[in-house]
Every structure is written in structure tokens, then in C-alpha cells.
Backbone and ligand atoms as CSV (ligand in chain L), in Angstrom:
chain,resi,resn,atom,element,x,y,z
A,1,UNK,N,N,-25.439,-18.196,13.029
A,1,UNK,CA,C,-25.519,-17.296,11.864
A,1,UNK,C,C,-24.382,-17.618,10.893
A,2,UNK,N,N,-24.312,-17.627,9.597
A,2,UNK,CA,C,-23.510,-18.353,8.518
A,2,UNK,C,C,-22.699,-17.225,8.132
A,3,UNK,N,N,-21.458,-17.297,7.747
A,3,UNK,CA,C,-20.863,-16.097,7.355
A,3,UNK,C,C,-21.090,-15.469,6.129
A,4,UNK,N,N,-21.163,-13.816,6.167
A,4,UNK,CA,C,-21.298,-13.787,5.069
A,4,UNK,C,C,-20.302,-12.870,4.459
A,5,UNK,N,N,-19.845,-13.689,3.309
A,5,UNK,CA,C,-18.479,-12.899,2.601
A,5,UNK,C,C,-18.107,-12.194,2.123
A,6,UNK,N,N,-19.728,-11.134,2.200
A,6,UNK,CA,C,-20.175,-9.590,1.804
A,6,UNK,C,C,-19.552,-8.346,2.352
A,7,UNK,N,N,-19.600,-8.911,3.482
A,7,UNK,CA,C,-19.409,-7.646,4.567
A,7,UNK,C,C,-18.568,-6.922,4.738
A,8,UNK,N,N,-18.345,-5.479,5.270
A,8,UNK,CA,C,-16.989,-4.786,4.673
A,8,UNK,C,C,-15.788,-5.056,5.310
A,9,UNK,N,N,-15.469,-5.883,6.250
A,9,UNK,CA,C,-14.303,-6.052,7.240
A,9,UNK,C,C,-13.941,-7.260,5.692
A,10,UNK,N,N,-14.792,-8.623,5.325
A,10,UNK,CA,C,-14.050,-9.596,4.624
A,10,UNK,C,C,-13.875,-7.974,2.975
A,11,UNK,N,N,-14.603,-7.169,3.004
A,11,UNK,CA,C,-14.370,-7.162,1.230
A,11,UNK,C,C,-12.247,-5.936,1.838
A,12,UNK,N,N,-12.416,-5.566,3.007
A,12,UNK,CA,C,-10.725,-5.155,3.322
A,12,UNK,C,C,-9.839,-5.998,4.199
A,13,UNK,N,N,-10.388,-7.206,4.148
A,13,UNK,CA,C,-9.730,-8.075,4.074
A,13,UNK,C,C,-9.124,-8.715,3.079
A,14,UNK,N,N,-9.924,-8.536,1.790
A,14,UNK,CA,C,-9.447,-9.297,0.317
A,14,UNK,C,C,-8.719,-7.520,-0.262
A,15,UNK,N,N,-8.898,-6.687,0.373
A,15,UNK,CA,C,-7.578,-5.481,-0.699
A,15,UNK,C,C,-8.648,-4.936,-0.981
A,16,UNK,N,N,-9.972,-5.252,-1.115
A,16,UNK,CA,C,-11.037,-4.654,-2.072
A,16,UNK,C,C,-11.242,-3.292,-1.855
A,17,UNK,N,N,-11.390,-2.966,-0.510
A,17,UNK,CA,C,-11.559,-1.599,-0.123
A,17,UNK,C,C,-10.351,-1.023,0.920
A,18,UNK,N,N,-9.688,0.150,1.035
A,18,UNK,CA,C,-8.720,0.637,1.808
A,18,UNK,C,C,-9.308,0.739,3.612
A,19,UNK,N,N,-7.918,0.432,4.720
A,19,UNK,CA,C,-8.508,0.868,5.786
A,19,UNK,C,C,-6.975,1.607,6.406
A,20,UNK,N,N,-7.372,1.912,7.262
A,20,UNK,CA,C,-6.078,2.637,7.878
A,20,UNK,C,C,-5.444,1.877,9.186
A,21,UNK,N,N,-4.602,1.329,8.686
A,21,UNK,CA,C,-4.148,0.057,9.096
A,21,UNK,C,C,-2.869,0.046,10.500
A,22,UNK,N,N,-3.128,0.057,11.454
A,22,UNK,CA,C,-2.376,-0.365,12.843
A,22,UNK,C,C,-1.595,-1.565,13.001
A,23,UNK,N,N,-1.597,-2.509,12.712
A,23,UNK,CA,C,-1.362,-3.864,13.361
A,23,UNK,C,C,-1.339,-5.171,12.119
A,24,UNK,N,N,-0.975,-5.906,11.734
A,24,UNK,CA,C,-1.431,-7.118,11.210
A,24,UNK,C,C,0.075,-8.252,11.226
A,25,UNK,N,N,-0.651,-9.022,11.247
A,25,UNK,CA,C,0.110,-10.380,11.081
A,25,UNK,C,C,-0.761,-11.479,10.879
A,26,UNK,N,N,0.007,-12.467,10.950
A,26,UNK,CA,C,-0.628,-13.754,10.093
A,26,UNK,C,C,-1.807,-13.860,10.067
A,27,UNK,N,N,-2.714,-13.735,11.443
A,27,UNK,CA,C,-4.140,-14.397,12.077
A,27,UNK,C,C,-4.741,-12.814,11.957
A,28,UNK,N,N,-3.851,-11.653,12.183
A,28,UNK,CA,C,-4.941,-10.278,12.501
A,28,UNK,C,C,-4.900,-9.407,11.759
A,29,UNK,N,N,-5.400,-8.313,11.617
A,29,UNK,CA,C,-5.613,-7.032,11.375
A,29,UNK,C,C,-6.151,-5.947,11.877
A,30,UNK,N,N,-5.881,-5.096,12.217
A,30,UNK,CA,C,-6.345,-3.886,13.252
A,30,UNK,C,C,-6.341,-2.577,12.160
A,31,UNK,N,N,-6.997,-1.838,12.816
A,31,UNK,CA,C,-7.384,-0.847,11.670
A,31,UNK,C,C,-8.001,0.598,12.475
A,32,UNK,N,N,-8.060,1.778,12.126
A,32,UNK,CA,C,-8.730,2.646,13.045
A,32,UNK,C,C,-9.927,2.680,12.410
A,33,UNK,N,N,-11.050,2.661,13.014
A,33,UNK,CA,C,-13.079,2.858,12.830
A,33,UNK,C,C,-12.784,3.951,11.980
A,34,UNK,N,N,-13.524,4.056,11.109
A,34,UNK,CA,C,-13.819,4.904,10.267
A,34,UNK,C,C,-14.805,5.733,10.772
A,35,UNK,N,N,-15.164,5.727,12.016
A,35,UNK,CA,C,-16.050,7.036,12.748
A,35,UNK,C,C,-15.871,6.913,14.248
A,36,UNK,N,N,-14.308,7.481,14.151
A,36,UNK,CA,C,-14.042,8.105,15.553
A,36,UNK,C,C,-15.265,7.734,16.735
A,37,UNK,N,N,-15.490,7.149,17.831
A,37,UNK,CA,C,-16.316,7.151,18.922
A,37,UNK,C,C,-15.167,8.065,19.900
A,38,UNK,N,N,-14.019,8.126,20.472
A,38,UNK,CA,C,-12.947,8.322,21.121
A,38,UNK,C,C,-11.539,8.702,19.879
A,39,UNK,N,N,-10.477,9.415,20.546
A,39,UNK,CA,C,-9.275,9.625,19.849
A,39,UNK,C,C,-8.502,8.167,19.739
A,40,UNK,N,N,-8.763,7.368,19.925
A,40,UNK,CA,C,-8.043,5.905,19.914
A,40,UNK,C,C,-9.409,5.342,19.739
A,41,UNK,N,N,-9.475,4.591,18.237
A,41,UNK,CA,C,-10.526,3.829,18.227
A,41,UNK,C,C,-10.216,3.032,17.240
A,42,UNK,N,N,-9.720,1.724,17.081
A,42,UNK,CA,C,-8.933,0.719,16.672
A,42,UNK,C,C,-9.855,-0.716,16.572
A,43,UNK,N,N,-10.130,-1.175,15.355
A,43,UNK,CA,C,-10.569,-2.468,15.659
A,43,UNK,C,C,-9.571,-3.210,14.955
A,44,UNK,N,N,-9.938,-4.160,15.674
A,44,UNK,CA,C,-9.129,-5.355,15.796
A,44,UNK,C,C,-9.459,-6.864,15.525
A,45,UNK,N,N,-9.747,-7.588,13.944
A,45,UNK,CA,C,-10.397,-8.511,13.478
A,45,UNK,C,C,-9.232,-9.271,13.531
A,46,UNK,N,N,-9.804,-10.821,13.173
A,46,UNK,CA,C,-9.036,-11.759,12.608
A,46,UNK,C,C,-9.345,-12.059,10.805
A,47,UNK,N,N,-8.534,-12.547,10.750
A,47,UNK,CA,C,-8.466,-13.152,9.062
A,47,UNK,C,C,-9.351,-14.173,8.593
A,48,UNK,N,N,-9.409,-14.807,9.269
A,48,UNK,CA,C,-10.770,-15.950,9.326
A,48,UNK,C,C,-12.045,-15.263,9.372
A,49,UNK,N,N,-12.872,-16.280,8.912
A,49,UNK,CA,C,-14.147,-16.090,9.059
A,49,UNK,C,C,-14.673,-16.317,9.694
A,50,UNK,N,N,-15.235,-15.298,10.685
A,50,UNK,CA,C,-15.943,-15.807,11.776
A,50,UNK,C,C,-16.721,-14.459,12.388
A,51,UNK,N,N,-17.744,-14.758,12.700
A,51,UNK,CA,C,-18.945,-13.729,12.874
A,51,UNK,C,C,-19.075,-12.782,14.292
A,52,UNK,N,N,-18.623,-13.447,15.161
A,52,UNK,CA,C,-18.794,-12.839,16.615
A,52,UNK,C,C,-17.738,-13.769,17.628
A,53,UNK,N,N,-17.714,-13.020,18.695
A,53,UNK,CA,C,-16.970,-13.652,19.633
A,53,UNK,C,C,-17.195,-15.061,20.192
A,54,UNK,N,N,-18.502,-15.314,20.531
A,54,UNK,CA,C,-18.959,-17.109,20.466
A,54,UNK,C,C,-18.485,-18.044,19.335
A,55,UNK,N,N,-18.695,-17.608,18.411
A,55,UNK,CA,C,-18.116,-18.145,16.921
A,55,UNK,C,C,-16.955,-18.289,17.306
A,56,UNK,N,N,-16.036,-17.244,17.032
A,56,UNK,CA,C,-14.604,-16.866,16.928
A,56,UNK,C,C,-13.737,-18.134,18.269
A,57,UNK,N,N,-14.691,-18.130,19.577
A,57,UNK,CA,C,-13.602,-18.608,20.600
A,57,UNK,C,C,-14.453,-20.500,20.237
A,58,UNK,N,N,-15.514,-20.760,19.471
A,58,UNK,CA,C,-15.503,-21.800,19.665
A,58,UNK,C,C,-15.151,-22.645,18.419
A,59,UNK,N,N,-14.757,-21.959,17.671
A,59,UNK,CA,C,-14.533,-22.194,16.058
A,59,UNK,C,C,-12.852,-22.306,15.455
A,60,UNK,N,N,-11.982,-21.103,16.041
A,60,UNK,CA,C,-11.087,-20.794,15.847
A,60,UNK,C,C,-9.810,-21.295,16.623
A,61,UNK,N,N,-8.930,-21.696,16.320
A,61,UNK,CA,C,-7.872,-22.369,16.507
A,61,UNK,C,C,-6.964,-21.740,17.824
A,62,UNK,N,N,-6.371,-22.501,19.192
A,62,UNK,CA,C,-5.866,-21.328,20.108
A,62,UNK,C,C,-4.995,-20.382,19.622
A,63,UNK,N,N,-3.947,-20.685,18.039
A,63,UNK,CA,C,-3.174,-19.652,17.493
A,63,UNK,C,C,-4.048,-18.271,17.207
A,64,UNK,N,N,-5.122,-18.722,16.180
A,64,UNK,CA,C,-6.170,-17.510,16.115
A,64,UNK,C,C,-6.495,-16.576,17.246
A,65,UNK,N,N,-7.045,-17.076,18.409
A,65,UNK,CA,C,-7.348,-16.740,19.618
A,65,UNK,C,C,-6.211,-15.861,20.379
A,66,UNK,N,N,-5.304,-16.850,20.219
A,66,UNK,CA,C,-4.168,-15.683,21.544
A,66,UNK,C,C,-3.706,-14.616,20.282
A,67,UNK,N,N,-4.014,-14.837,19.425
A,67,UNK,CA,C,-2.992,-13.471,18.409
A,67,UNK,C,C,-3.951,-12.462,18.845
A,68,UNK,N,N,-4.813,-12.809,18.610
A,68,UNK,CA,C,-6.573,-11.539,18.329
A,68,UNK,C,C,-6.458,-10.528,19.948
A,69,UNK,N,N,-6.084,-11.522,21.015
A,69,UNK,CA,C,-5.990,-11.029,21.952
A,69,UNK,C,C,-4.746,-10.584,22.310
A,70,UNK,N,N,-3.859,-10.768,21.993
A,70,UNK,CA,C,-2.486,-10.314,22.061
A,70,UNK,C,C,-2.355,-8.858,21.184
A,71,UNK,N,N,-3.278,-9.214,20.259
A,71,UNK,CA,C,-2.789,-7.551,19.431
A,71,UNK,C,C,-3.618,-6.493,20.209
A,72,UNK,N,N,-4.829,-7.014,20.615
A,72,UNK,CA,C,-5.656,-6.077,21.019
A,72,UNK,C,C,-4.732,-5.380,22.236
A,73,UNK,N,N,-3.821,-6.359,22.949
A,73,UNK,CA,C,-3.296,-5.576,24.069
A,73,UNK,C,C,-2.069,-4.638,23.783
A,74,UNK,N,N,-1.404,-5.538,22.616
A,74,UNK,CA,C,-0.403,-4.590,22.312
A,74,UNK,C,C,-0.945,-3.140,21.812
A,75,UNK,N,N,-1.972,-2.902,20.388
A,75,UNK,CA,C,-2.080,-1.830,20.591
A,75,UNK,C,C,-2.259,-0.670,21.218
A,76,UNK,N,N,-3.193,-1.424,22.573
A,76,UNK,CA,C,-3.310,-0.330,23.844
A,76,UNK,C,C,-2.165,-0.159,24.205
A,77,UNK,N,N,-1.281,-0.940,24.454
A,77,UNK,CA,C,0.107,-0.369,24.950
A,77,UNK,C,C,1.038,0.537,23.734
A,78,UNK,N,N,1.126,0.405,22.403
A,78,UNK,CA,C,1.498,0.735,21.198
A,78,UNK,C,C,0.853,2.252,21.587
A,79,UNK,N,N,-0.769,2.775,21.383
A,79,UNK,CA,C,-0.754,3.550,21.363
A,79,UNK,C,C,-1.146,4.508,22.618
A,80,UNK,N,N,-0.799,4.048,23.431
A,80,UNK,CA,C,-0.633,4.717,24.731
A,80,UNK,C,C,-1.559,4.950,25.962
A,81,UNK,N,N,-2.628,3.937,25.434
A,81,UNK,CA,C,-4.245,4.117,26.375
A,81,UNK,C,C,-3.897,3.147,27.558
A,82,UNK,N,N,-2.629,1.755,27.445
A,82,UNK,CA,C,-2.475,1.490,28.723
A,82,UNK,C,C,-2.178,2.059,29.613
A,83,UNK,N,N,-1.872,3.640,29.187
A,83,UNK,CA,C,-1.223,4.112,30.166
A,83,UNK,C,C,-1.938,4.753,31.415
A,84,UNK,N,N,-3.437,5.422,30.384
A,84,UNK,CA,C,-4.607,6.019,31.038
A,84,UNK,C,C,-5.934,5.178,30.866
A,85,UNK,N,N,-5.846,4.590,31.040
A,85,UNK,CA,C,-7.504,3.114,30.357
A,85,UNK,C,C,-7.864,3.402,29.069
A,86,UNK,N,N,-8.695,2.501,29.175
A,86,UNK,CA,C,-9.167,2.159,27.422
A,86,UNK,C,C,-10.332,1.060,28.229
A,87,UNK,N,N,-11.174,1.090,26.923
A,87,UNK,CA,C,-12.170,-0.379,27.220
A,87,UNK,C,C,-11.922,-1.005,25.268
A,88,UNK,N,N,-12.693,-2.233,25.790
A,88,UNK,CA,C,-12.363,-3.265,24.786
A,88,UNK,C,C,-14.095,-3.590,24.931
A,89,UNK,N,N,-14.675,-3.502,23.612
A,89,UNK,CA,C,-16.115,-3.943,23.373
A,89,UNK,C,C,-16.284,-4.787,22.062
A,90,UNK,N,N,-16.542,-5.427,21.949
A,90,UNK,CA,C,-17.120,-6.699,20.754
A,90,UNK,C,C,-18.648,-6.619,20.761
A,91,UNK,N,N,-19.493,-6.114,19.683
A,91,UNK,CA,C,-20.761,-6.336,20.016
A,91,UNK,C,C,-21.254,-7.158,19.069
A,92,UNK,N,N,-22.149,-8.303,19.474
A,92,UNK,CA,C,-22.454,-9.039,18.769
A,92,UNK,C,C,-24.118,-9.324,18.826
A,93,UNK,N,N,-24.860,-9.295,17.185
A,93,UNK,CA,C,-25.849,-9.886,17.100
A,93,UNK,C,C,-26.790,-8.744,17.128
A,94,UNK,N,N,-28.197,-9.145,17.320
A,94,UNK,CA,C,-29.306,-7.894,17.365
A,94,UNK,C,C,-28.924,-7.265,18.704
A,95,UNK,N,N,-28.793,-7.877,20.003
A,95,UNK,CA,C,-29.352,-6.510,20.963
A,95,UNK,C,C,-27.943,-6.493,21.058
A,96,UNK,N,N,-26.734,-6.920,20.999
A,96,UNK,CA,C,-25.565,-6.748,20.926
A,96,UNK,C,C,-25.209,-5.051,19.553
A,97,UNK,N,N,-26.264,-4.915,19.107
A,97,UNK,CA,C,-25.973,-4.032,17.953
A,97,UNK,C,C,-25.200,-4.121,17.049
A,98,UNK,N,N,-24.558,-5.570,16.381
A,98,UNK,CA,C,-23.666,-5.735,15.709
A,98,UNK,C,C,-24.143,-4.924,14.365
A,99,UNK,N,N,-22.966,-4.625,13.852
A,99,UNK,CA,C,-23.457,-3.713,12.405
A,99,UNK,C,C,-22.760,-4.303,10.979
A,100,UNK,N,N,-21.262,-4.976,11.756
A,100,UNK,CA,C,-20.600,-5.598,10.650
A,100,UNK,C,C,-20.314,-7.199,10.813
A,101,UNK,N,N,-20.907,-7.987,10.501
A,101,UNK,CA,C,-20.826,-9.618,10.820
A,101,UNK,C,C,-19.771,-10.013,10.871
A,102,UNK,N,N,-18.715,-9.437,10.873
A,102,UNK,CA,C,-17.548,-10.382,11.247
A,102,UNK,C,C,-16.807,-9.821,12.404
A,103,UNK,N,N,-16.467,-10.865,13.170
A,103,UNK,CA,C,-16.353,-10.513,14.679
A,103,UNK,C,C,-15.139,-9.593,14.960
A,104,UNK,N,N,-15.202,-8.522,15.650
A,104,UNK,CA,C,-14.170,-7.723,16.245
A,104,UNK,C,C,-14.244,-7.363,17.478
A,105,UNK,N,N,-12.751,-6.522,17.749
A,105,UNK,CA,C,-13.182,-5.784,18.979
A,105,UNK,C,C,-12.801,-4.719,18.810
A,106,UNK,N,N,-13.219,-3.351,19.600
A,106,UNK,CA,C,-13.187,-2.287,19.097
A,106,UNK,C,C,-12.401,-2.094,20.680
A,107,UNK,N,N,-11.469,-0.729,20.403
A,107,UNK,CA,C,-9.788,-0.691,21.637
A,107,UNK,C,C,-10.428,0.813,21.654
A,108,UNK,N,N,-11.190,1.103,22.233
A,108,UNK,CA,C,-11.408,2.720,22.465
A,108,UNK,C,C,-10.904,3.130,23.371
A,109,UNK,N,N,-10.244,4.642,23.450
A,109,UNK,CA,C,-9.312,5.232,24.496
A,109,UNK,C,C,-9.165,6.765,24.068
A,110,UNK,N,N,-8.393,7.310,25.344
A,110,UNK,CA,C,-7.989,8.564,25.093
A,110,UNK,C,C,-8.610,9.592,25.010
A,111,UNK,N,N,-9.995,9.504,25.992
A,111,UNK,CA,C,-10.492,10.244,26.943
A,111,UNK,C,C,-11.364,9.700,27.803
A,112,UNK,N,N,-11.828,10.150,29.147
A,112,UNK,CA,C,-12.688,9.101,30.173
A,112,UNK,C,C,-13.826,9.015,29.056
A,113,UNK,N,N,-14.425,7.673,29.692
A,113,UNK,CA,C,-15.500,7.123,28.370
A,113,UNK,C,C,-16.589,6.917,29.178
A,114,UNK,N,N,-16.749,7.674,30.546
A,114,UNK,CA,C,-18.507,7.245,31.142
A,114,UNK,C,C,-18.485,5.991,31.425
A,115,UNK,N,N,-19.938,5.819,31.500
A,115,UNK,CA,C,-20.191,4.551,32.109
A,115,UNK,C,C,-20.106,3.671,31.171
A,116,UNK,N,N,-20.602,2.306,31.854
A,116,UNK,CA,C,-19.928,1.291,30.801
A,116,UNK,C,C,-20.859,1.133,29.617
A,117,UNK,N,N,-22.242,1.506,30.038
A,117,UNK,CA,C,-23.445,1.232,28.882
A,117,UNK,C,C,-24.791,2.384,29.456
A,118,UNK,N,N,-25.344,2.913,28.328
A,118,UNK,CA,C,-26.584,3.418,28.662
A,118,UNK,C,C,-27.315,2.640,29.684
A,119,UNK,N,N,-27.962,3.413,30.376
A,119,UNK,CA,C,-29.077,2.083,31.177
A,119,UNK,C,C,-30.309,2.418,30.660
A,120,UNK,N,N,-31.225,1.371,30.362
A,120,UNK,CA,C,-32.176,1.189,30.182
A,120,UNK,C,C,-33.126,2.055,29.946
L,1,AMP,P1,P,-20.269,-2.880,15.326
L,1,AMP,O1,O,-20.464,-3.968,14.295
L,1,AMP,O2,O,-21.558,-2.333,15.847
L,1,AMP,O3,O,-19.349,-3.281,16.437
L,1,AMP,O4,O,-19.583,-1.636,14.608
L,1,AMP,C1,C,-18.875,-1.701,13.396
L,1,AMP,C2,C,-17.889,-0.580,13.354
L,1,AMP,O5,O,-17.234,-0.628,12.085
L,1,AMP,C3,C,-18.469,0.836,13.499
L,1,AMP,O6,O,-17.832,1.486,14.605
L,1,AMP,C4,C,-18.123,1.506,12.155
L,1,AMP,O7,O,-17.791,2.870,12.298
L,1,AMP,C5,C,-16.940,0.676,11.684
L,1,AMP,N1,N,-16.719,0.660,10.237
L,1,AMP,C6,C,-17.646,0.417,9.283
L,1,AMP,N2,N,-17.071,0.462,8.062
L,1,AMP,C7,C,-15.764,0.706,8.263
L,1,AMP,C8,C,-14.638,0.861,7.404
L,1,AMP,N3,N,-14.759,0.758,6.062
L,1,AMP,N4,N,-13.431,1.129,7.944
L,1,AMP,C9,C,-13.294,1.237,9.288
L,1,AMP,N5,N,-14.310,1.096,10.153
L,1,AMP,C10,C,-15.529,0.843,9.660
């Protein structure tokens, strides 16, 4: 799938639109979801373009890679869900339910979160 430079993670990535911002450095940006799922709900993109996690780990440079994953852990520890769990979800594509084409992961925490997925 080709990137597209529409989407709202690249248009607050370029300043265009405001997010409420956790984390960034060179390669990342973290931000809280703009619709709460959990009291800790943090995504966590890179700066590059890149659509999903297949993309992202086969496309992107190991600097890109260990930052994306390094922030994701620091914020759990930053905001305190290492302390009581958290899960880490990236969904990608149609049955993945992706909604915004550029690849993230979402750091939800800070209350038990059930099972890991609806079943069927
Ligand atoms: P998904 O692509 O299915 O992993 O989900 C995209 C996530 O982006 C959803 O949880 C949305 O609530 C979130 N989202 C969409 N627009 C914004 C925005 N402008 N700021 C923060 N989060 C957003």
C-alpha cells in the first residue's frame, strides 16, 4: 500500500493540525488518542513515512526502529502503566482495522483491559 500524505498523523506531523504531545525526538512522536479507549492511551508514530508495522520494520532504518520501540517503553514507564500492565497494539490494514495509514502503536493502560481481542 503507497503512502499517503493525507492522513492525519502526516498532516500533525507537518504542524498542520494540533496533538497533545508526550514524547518526541528525532525519529518519534507520541501523542495521547484523541478518544480515550483506557486512562493512558498514547500513540506512538515515527516521522517517516511508513504505513504499518511490516512497512515500518522492513523499510525503516535500525535507528528508526529501536527509537519507535524505545519510546513506546519509556512512556509506559514515564507514565506509570509499567508499573500495573499496559498492552501495546498496532493495527494494520482491513481486518487489522487500521483507520489511520501511517503506522503506530497505541500504549493503552490504567485499568485491567479484558481479554486480548473479541472472539469471533
Ligand atoms: P487505528 O488506525 O485503528 O489504530 O486507530 C487510529 C487512532 O487514531 C484511533 O484510536 C483514533 O482515536 C486516533 N486519532 C484519530 N485522529 C486523531 C487525532 N487528531 N489526534 C489523536 N488521535 C487521533
Amino acid at each position: 500500500m503507497a503512502y499517503d500524505a493525507t492522513n492525519i498523523f502526516a498532516r500533525i506531523l507537518r504542524g498542520e493540525i494540533p496533538c497533545n504531545k508526550v514524547y518526541e525526538d528525532e525519529h518519534v512522536l507520541a501523542f495521547h488518542d484523541i478518544a480515550q479507549a483506557a486512562p493512558v492511551h498514547v500513540l506512538v508514530i515515527p516521522k517517516g513515512e511508513y504505513v504499518s508495522m511490516d512497512d515500518f520494520t522492513a523499510n525503516a532504518s535500525p535507528e528508526e526502529i529501536t527509537a519507535l520501540f524505545s519510546a513506546a517503553g519509556k512512556i509506559a514507564r514515564d507514565l506509570g502503566v509499567a508499573e500495573t500492565g499496559y498492552r501495546i497494539i498496532s493495527n494494520a490494514g482491513e481486518d487489522g482495522h487500521q483507520e489511520v495509514p501511517h503506522f503506530h502503536v497505541h500504549v493503552l493502560g490504567g485499568r485491567p483491559l479484558g481479554p486480548m481481542i473479541k472472539r469471533a
